[in-house]
N, C-alpha and C positions, 0 to 999 in steps of 0.2 A: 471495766468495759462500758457500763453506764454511763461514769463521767467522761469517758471519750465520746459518745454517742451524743451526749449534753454538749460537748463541749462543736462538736460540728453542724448540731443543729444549730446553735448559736452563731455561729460563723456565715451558716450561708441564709441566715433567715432575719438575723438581730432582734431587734424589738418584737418582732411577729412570731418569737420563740415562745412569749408569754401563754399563746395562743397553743400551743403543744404541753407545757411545761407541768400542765395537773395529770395527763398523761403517761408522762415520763415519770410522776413523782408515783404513781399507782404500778405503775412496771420495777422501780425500785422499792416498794411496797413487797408487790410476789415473791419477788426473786429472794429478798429477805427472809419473808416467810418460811419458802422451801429450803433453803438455806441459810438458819441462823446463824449468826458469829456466833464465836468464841463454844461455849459447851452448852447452847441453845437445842430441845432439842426438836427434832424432826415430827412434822406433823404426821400424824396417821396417813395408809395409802389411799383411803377413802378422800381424806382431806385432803391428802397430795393432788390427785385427779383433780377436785374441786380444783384448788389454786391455779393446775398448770391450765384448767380448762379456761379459766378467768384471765390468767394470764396474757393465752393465744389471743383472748378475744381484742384485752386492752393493746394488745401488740397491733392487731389487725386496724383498728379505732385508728391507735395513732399513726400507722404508717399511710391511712387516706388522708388524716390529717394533715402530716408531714409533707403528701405531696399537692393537697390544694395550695398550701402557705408557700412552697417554692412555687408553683405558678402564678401566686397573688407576685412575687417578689423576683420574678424572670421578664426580663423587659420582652416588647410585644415585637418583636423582629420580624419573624413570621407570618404572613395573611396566610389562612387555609381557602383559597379555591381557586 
């Protein structure tokens, strides 16, 4: 689901992806965590809370991030007034 998520930030940002991309790489960080491959096992629910609380937050981070970078990359069509 990640790499789809990568793969359309890429798409509609290009190069201005870089700018998102330690984000994305901290979100694929969590989600590992709270679910490890293979016979990894699960963190305590104490810890679980921490992760998913850190989680929301890098999710919230990147999703302002995500939509300065498409405004930096949205041509200026529009005047507001």
């Amino acid at each position: 689901m990640l790499d789809a998520l990568e793969q359309q930030v890429g798409a509609e940002l290009g190069t201005l992806k870089e700018g998102v991309q330690p984000l994305l790489d901290s979100v694929r960080e969590g989600l590992v965590a709270l679910d490890p491959p293979g016979d990894g096992m699960l963190p305590s629910p104490p810890e679980q809370e921490k992760l998913r609380a850190k989680l929301t937050s890098t999710l919230e981070e990147a999703e302002d991030v995500l939509e300065a970078l498409q405004l930096a990359v949205k041509p200026a069509g529009r005047s507001g007034g």
